[in-house]
LUMROBA-404730 format. One record per residue: residue in three letters; y, x, z of N, C-alpha, C, CB in turn. Coordinates in pm, whole numbers, plus 50000, padded with zeros to 5 digits. Glycine has a CB too. Example, Ala and Ser with C-alpha at 12.3 -4.5 7.8 and 13.67 -1.06 7.14 Angstrom:
BEGIN
ALA494315131950780495505123050780496705132050780495535113150905SER497755128550708498945136750714500035129050787499405140850572
END
This chain:
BEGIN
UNK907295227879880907975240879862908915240179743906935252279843UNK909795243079753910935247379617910945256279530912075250679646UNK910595252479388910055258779281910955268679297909935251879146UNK911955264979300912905279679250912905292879352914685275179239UNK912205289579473912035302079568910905308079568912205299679699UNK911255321979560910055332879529910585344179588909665336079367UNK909415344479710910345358079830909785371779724909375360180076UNK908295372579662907705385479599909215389079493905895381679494UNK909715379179426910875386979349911775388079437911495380779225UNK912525382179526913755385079568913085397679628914615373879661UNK912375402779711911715417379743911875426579647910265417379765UNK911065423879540911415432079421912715436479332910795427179349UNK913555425579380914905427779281915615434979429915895409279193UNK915285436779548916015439879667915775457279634915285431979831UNK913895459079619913925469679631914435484079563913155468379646UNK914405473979376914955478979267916185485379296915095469679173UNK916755467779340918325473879326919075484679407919185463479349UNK918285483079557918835491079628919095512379508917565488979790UNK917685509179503917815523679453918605525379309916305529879436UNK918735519279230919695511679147921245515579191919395495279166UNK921735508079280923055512979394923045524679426923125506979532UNK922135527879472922065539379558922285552579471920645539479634UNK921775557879355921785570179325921885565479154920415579679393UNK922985555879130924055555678976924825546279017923385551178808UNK924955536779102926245527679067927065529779183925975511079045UNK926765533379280927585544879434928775553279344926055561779531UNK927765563079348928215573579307929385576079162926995579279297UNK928885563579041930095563578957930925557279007930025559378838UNK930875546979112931895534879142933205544679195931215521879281UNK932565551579302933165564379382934175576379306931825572479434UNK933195582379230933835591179139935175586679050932795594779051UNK934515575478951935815567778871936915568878953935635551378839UNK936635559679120937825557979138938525569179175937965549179213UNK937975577879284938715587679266939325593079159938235594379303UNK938885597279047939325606178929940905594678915937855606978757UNK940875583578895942285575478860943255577179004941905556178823UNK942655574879095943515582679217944125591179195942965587979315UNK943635601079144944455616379141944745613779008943575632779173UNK944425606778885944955612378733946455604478785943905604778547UNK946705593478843947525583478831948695582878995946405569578801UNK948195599979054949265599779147948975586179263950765598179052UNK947875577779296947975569579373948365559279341948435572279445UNK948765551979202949835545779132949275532579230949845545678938UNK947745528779291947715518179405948205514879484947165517279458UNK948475528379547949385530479688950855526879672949385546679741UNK951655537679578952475538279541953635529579468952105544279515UNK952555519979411953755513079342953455493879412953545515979119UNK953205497179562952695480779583953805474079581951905476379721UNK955025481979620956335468679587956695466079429958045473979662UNK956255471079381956425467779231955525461479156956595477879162UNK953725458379243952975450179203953665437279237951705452379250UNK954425432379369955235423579425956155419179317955885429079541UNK956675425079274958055424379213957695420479062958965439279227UNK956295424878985955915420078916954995403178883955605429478905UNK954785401279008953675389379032954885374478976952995388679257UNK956105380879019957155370279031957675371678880958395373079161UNK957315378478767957985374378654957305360778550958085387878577UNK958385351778557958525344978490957615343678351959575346578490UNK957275330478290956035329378165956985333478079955175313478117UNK956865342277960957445340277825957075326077746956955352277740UNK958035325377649958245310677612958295313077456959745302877683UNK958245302977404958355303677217960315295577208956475287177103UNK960395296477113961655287677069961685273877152961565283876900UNK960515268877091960635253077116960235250177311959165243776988UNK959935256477352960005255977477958505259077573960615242577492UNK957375259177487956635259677530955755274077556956335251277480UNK955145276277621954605287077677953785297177604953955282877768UNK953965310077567953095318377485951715321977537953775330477458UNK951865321477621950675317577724950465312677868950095326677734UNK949665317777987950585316078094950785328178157950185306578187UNK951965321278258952675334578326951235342778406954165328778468UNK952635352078444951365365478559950935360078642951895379378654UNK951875351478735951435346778862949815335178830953015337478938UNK949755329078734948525321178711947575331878613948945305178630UNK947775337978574946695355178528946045351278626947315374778539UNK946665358378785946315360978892945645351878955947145364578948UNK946325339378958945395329679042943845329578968946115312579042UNK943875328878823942595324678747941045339578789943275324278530UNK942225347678824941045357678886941005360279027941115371378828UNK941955353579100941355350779263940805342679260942085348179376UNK940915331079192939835320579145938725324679179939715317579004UNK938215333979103936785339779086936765353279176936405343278915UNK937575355479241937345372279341937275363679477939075387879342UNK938085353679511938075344479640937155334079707938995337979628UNK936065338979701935125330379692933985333579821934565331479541UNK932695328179819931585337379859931395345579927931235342179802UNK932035357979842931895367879855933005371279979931915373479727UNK933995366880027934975366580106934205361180237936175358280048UNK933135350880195932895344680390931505349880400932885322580437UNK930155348180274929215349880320929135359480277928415342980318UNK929285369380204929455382880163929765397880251930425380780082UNK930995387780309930965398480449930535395580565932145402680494UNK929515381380593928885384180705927645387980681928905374780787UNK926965390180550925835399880505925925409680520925495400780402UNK927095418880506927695428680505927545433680660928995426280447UNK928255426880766927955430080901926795427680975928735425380964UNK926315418280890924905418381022923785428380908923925394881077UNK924035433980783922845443780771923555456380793922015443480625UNK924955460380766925825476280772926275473580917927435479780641UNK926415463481014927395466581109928345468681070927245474681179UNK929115467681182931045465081154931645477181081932125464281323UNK930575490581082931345502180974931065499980817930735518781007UNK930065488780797930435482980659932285479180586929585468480674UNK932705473380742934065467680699935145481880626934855459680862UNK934925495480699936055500880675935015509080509936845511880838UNK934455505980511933845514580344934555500080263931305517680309UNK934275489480327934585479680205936595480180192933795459880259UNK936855484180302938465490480312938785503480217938775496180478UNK937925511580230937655517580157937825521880008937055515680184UNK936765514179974936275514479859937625498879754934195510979893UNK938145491179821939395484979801940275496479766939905476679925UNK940835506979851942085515179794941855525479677942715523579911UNK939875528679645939385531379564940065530479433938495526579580UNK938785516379456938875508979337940025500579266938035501779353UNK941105501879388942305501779295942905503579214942765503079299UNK942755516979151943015526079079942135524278956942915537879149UNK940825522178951940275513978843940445506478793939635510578841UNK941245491878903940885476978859942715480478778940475460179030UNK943245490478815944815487578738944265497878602946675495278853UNK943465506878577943095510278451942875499778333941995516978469UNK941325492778453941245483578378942065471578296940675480778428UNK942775466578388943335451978373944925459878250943915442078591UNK945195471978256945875472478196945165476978006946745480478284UNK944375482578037943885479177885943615471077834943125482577845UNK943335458077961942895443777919944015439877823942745432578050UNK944935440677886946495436777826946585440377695947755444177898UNK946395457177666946865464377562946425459977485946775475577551UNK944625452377464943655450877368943555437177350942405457077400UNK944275432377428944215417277372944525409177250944815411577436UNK944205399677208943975389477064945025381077077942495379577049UNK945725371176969946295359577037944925348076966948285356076983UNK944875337077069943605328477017944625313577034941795329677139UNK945055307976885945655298876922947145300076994944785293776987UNK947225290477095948345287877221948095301277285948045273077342UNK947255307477298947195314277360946935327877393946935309977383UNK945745340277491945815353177440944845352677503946845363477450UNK943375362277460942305364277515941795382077509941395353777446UNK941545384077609940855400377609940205401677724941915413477602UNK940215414677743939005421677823938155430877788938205414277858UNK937335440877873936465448377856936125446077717935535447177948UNK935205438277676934685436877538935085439477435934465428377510UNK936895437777485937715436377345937995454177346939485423577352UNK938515455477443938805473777427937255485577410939725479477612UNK936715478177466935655486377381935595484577243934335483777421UNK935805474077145935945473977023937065480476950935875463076999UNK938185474377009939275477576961939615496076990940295466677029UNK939475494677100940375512577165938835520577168941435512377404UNK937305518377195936645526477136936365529377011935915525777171UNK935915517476929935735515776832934315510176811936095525776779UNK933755503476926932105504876948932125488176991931415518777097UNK931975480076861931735465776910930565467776989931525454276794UNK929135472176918928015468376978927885469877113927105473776926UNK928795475677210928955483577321929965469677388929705501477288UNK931015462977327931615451977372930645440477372932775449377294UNK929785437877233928895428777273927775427877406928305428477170UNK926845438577441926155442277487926475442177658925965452177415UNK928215446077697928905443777813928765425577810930595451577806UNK930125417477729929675407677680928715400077720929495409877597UNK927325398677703926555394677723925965397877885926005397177618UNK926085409477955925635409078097926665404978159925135421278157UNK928015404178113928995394778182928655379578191930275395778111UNK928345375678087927835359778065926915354878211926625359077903UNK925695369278127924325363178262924965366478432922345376578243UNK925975373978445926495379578579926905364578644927955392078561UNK928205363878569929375356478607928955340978644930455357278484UNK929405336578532929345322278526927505318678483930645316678394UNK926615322578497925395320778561924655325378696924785324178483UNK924455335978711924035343678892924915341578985923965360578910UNK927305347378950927465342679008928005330479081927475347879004UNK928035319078958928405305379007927125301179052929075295178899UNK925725302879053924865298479075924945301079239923885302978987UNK925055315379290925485318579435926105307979515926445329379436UNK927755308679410928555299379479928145284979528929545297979402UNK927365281179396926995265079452926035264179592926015256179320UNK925065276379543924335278779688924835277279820923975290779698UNK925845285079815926445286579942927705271179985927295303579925UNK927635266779869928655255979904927435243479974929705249879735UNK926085246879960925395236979940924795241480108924415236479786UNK924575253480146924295258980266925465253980348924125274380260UNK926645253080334927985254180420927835237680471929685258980313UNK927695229980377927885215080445926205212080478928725201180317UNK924945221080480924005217280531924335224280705922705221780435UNK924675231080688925305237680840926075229380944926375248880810UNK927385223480861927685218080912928045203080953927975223580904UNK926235196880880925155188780928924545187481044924365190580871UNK924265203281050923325206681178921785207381121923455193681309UNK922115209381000920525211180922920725231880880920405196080707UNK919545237780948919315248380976919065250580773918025249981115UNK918075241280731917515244380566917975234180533915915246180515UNK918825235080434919505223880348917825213680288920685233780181UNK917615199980316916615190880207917525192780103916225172980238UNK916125190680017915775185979885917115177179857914255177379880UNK917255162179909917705155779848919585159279888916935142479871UNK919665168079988921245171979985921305181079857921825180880134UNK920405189079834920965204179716920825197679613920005220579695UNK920205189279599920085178579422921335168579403918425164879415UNK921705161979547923115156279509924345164079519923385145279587UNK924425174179621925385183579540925495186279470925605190879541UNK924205193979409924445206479274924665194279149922595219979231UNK924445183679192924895169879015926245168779055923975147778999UNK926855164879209928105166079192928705179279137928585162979304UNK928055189079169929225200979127929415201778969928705217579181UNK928225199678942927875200778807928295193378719926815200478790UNK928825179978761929385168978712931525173178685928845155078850UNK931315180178834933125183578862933165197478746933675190379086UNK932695209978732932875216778676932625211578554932465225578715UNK931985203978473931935200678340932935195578294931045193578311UNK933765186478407934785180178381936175190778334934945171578506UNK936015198278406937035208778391937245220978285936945214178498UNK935485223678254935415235678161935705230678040934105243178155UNK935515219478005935575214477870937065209477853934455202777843UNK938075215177947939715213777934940275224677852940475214578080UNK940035234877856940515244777810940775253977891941355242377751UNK941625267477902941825276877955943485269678026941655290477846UNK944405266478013945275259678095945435249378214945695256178031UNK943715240678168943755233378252942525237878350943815220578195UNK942105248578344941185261078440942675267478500939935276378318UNK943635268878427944605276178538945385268778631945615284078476UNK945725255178555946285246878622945615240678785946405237578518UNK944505237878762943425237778865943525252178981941875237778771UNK943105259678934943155274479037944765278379118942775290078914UNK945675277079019946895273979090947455263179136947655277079039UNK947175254079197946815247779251945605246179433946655245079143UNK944915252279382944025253179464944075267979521942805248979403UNK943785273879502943265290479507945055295079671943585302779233UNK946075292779624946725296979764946685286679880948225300279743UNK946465272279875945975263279950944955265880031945715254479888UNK943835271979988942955271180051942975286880103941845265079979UNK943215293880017942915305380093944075304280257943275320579972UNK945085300580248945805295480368945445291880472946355287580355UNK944555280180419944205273080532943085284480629943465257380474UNK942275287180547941415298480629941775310380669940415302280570UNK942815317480620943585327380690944045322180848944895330580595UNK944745314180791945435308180916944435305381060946055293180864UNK943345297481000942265299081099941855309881118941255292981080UNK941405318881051941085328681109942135337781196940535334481017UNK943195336081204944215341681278944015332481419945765340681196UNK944065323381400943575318281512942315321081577943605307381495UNK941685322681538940315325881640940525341881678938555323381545UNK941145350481619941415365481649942715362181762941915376181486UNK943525355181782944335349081881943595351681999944635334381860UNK943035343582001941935334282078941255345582186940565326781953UNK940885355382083939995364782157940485379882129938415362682109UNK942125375982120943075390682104942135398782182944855391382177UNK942305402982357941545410982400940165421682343941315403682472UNK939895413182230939015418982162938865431982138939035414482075UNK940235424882022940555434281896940775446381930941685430881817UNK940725457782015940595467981998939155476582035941595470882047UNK938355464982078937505470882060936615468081921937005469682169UNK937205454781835936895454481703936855465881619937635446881652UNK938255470281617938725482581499938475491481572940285484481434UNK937735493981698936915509181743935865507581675936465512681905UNK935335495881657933795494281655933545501581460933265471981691UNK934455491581403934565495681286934865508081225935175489581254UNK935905516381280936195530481278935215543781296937055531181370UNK934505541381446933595549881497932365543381412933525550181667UNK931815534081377930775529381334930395535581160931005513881356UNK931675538081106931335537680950931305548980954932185531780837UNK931395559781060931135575581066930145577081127932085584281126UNK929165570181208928095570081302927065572481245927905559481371UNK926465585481253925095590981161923615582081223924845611781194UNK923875579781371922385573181417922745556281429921755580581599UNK923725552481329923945538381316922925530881371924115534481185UNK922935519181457921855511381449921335501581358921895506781530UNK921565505881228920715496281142919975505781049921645484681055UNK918695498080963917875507980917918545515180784916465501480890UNK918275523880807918575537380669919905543080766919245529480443UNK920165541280856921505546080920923215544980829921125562880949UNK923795555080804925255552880744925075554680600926425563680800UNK923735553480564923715552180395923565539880377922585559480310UNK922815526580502923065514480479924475510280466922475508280567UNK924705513480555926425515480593927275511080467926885533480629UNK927155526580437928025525680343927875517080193928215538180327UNK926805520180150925995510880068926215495180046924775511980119UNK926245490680195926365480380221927625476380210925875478680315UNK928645480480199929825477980238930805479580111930125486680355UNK930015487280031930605493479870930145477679797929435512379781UNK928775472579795928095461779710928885452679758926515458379722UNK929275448779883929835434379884931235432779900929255426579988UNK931705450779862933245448979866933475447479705934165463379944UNK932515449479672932555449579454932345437479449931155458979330UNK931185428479490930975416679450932565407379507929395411979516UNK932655410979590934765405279649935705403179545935875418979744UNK935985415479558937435417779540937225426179377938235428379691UNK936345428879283935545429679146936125442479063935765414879051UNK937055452379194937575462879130936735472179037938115469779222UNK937105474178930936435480578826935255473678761936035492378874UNK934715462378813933545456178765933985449778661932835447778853UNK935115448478563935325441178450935585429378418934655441978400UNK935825424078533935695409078496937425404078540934185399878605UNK938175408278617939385408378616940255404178455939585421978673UNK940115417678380940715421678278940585409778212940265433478218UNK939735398678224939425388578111940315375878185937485385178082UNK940655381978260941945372078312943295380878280941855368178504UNK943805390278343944815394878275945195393078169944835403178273UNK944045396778072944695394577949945475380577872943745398277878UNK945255371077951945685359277888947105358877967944615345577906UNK947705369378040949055365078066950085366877950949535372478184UNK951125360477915952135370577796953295373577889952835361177628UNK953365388077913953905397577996954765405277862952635407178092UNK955345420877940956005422777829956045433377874957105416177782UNK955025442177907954345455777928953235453477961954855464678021UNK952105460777956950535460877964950415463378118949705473677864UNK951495477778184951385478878284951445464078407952225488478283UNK952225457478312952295443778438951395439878488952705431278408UNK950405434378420949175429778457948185436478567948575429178343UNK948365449178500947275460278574948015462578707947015476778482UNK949265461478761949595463078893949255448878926951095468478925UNK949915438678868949275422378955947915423179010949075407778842UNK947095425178896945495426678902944895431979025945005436078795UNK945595447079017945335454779147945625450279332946205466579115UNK947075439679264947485432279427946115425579453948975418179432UNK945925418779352945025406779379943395416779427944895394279202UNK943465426279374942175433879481942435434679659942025452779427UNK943845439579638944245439279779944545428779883945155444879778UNK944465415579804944925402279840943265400379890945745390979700UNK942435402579818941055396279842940185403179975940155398279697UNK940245414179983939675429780075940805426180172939815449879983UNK941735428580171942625433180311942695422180364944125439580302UNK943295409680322943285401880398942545389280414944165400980399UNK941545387280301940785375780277939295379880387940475374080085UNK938835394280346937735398380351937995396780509937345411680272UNK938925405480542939205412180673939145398480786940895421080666UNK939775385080752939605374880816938245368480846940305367680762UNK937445374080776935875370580760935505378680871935025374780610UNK935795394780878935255400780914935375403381087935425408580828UNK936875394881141937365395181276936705382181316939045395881295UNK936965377181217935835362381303935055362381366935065354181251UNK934355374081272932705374181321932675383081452931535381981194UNK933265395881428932955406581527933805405181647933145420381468UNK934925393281640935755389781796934755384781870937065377881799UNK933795377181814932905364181873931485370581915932625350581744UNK931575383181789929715386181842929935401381851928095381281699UNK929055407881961929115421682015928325428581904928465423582172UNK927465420481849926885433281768925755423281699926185448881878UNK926365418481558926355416781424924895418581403927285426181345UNK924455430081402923345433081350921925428981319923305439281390UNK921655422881252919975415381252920815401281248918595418181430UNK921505399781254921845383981275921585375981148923455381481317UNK921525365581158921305354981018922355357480951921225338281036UNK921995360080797922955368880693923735355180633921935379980550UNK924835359080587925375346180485926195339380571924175334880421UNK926595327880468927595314380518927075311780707927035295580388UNK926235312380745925465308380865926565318280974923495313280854UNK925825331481002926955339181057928445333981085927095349480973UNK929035335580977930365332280983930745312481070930825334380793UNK929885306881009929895294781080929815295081221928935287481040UNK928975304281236928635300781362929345307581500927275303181360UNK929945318781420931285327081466932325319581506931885335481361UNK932445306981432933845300881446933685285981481934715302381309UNK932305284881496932065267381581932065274281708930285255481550UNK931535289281806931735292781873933025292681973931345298581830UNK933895297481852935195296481928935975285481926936005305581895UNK936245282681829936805268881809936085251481836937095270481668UNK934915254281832934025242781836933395234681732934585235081894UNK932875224281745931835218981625932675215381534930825206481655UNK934225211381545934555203581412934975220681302936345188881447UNK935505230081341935925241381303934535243381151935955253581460UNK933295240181214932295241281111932345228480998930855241981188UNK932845216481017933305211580933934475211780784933355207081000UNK935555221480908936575226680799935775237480739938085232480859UNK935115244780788934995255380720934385253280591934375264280790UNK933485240680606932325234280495933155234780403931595218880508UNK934725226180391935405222580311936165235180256936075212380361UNK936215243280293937255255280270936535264280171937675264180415UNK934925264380197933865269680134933785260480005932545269980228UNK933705247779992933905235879880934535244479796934815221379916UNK936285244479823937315246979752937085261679727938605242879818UNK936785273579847936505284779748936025288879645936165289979773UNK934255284379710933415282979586933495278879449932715277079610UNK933945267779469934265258079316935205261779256934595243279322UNK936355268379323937355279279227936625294279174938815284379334UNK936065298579244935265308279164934365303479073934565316279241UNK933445290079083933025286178973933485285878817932875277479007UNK935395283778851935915277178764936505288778682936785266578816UNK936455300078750936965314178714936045317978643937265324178818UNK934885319478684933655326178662933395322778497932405320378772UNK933665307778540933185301078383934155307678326933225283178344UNK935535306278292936435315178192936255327378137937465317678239UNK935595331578234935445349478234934155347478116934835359678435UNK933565344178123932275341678000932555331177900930785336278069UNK933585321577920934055316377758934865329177682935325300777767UNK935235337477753936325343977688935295356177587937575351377822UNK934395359677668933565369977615932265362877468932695376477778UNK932155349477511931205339477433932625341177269930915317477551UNK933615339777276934765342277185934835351977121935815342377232UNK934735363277220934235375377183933305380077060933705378177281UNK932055374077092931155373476966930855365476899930235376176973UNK931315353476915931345346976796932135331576777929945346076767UNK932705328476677933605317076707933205299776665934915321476630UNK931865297676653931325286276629931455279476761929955287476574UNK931865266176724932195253176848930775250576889933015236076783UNK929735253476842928405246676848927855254476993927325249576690UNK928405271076980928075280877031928805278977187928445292676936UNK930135277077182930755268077322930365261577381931525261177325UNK930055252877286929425241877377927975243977422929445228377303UNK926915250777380926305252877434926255263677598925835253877338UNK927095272677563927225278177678928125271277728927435290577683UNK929035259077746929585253477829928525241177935930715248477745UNK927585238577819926655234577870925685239977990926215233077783UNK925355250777930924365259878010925495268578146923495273377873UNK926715269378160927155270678262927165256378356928305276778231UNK927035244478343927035233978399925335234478469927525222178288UNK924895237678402923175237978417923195245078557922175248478278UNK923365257978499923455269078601923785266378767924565277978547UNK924875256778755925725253978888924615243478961927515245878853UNK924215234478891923045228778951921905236879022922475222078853UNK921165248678906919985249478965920185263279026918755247478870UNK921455266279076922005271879169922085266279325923095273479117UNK922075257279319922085246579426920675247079466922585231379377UNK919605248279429918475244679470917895258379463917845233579394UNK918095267779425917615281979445917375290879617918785289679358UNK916495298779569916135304979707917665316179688914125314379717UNK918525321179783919565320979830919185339179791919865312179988UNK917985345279871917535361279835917735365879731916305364679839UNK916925355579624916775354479497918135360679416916465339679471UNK918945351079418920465350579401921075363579391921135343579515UNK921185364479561921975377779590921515384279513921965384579714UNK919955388379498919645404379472919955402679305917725410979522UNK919445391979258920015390079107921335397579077920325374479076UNK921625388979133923695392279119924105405279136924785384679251UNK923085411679236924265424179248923315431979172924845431579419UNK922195430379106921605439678960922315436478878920165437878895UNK922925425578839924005422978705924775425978711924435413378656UNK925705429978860927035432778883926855449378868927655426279035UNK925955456678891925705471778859925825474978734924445476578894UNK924935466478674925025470578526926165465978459923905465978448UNK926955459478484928145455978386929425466178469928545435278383UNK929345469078600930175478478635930035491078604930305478278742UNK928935496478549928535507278501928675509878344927335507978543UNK928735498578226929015501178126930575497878114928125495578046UNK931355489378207932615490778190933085505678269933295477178244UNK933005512678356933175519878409933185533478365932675517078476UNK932355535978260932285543478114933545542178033931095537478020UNK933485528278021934315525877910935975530877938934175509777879UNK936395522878076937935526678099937805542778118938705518078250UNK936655550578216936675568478187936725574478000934805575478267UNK936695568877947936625571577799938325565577760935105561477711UNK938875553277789940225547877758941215555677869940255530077774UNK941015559578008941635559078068943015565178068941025560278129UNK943085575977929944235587377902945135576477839943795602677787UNK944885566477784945835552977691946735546877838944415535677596UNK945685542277926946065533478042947495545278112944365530078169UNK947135555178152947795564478234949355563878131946795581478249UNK949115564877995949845570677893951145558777909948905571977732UNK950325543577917951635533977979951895534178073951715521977979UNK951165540378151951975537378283953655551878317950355539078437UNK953345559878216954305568278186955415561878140953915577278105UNK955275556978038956055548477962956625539978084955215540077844UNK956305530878174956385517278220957305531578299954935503978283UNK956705536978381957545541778479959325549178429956485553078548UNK959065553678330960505560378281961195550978237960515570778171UNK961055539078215961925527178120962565520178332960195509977961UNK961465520278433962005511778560963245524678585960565508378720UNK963045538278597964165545678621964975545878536963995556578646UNK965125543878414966565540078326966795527178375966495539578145UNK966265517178458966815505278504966675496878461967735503978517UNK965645497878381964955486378268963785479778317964435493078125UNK963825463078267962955456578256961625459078174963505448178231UNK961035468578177959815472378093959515462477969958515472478189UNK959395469077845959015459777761958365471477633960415448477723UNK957305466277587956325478577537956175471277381954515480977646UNK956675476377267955885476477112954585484677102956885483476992UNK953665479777014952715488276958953505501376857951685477776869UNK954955495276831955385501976714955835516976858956975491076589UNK956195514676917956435530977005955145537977014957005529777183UNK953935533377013952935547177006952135545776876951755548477144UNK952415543976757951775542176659950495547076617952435544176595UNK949985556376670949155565376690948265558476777949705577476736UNK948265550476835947245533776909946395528076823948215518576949UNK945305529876764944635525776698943845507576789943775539776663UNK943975499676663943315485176749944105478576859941915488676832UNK945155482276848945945470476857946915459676810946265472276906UNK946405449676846946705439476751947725426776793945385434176714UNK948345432776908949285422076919950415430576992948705408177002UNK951355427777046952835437877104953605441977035952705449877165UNK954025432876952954835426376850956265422276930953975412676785UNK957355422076880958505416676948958525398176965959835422476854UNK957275394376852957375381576906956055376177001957615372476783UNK955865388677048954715390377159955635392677296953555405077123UNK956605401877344957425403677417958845394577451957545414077383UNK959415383277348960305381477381960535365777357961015390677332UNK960985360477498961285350177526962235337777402961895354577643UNK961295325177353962745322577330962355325777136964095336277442UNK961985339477124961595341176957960805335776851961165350376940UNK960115325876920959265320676825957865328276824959965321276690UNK956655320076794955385333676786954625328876651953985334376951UNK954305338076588953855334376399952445332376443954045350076242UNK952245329776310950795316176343950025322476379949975306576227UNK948905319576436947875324676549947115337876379946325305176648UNK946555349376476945735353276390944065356576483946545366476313UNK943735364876400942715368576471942285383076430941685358676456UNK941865391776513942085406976477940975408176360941795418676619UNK941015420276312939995419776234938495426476301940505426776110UNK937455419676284936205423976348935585436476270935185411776352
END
């Protein structure tokens, strides 16, 4: 038997969490977003050609030629990195075989939501950011210090980001990377000796990488992260081809289903919906905080930039990443429900149609997802490990112990995991979710700004010195905004 599986806890962390979800992290996830919906005019909806139009600006540069940090477009990749993953193949076939196909339109849903959050967020990320070195680091942690004034409240986020991210959920990922090529083996339970030589290879590849720095984590993800997501779009367009005829009774199924009070699965449309909210958060990470710690390392030249990129990249992950998961499955199978949850489902959706080698690519596509969210995941918790404290001794140990993680992730009971993950992902979406409802009048306040400078016909470009009255911020400086100027020696804010 495998030490690391224990059905009495994964039960227990199932039963917790559900009620956990159910009656505080629903209901704020819901509310937040609405309230930025209406404070912000839709600014999700509304401004998607200008999230477009922003994705494409160019890195700012110093004198000598080199980069103040990196551009938007690799921001973005470093947090599809970590939103493109998992949670995109086996995430939403958990999603359909326990909510049924009206899981899909809550997780549609709860995407145009949480839009409106994840651009709150990611834009304070911006506002509150540090320069560290070459480069710029923020996030949740930091604006709770800086724009509340409440380190202990940044540490405390901080730290359930650590245990979330780059421990529960790279530990997932390896899981599932380790399930995907036992599948498409033809081994129903991954042995012993496949999850021990994976999880050393993975563990071996991510060590190699984390201990590069934050450039060569972006360099990697851009790189990888539109490659692959390609390749599986593309397939999945193909198998919805395949079995066009379907598709309208797909998006009936999904439509009438996420309104269906005598649903056929247990708890009826509170599974439903429930179901469809948790694994559209664990996706696409709107409002859950962990975005912003990628944004912030772009050097942009408005805060608003980021927070519209940020927001595409919710919509990049849900609309069309998720959604390809989700036609796979339901072109191929009449009714989802009870079916084997996870990577399995989806496999077996698409060796169906396509045939046995289709489960081979998919193994590999799952490789490259996974291990880019690994590589995200890890960033997202060096940045916050920075956060509180700046000893090399302290890095390296948690660079260490994220390497650990990815291993005995690999050999873990898979229940375990999930239910872990989405108790960590509650609680850190719930103290960030506070936090931007407490900032959110700052966030709105640029996006005023951003918007009256595009109708004078301007390239947006934001000083701290125009709202002086901004307490804790510490960088948006003109040699923070402008190409070409030179940037004065690194500082570090004051703690």
């Amino acid at each position: 038997m495998n030490p690391l599986e224990n059905q009495a806890l994964a039960d227990w962390l199932a039963d917790y969490g559900t009620l956990f979800w159910t009656w505080l992290i629903l209901p704020v996830v819901a509310a937040v977003g609405l309230y930025f919906t209406v404070r912000s005019a839709a600014v999700q909806g509304r401004m998607l050609p200008e999230m477009i139009r922003t994705l494409r600006d160019p890195a700012l540069v110093n004198e000598d030629g080199s980069p103040k940090s990196i551009s938007a477009f690799k921001a973005f990749t470093v947090s599809a990195a970590s939103r493109v993953g998992v949670g995109n193949v086996a995430g939403v076939a958990t999603a359909v075989a326990v909510g049924g196909p009206g899981a899909v339109f809550w997780m549609w849903a709860m995407a145009f939501i949480g839009g409106a959050s994840s651009f709150i967020e990611s834009t304070l990320g911006q506002l509150y950011k540090e320069r560290d070195r070459d480069a710029y680091r923020g996030g949740p942690a930091y604006y709770m210090q800086h724009g509340l004034g409440k380190k202990w409240l940044g540490t405390t986020f901080a730290v359930v980001l650590i245990i979330c991210f780059p421990f529960a959920f790279s530990s997932l990922q390896a899981n599932t990377i380790v399930a995907s090529v036992s599948g498409a083996m033809g081994q129903k339970t991954p042995d012993t000796a496949l999850a021990v030589g994976l999880g050393a290879t993975l563990a071996v590849l991510t060590g190699a990488i984390v201990f590069g720095g934050l450039k060569r984590i972006a360099n990697v993800t851009n790189a990888m992260v539109p490659a692959m997501a390609l390749v599986y779009i593309v397939t999945g367009l193909v198998v919805v081809v395949i079995h066009l005829d379907q598709l309208p009774r797909v998006l009936g199924q999904i439509i009438t289903e996420a309104f269906n009070f005598n649903a056929a699965v247990g708890g009826g449309i509170g599974t439903v919906i429930l179901t469809g909210v948790k694994r559209g958060m664990f996706s696409n990470e709107a409002g859950l905080g962990s975005a912003p710690n990628a944004g912030a390392t772009a050097a942009v030249t408005h805060p608003v930039k980021q927070g519209l990129v940020q927001t595409l990249g919710v919509y990049f992950d849900t609309f069309i990443v998720c959604s390809v998961t989700a036609f796979i499955i339901l072109v191929s199978v009449d009714n989802p429900v009870g079916s084997e949850k996870g990577i399995a489902l989806t496999q077996h959706a698409l060796t169906d149609s396509l045939g046995a080698w289709s489960g081979a690519l998919l193994a590999v596509v799952i490789l490259l997802l996974a291990f880019s969210s690994i590589i995200g995941n890890y960033y997202y918790g060096e940045s916050n490990v920075a956060f509180m404290t700046d000893s090399p001794v302290a890095l390296a140990v948690y660079r260490s112990l994220a390497v650990v993680a990815v291993f005995l992730g690999s050999l873990a009971a898979v229940d375990v995991i999930w239910n872990f993950a989405d108790a960590a992902m509650g609680v850190m979406a719930l103290i960030n979710l506070v936090a931007i409802l407490l900032l959110g009048r700052v966030a709105l306040r640029l996006l005023k700004d951003y918007e009256a400078k595009r109708r004078a016909g301007q390239d947006p470009v934001f000083l701290a010195s125009e709202m002086p009255d901004l307490r804790g911020v510490h960088t948006w400086t003109a040699d923070d905004v402008q190409s070409g100027s030179g940037t004065p020696a690194p500082r570090r804010a004051a703690r």
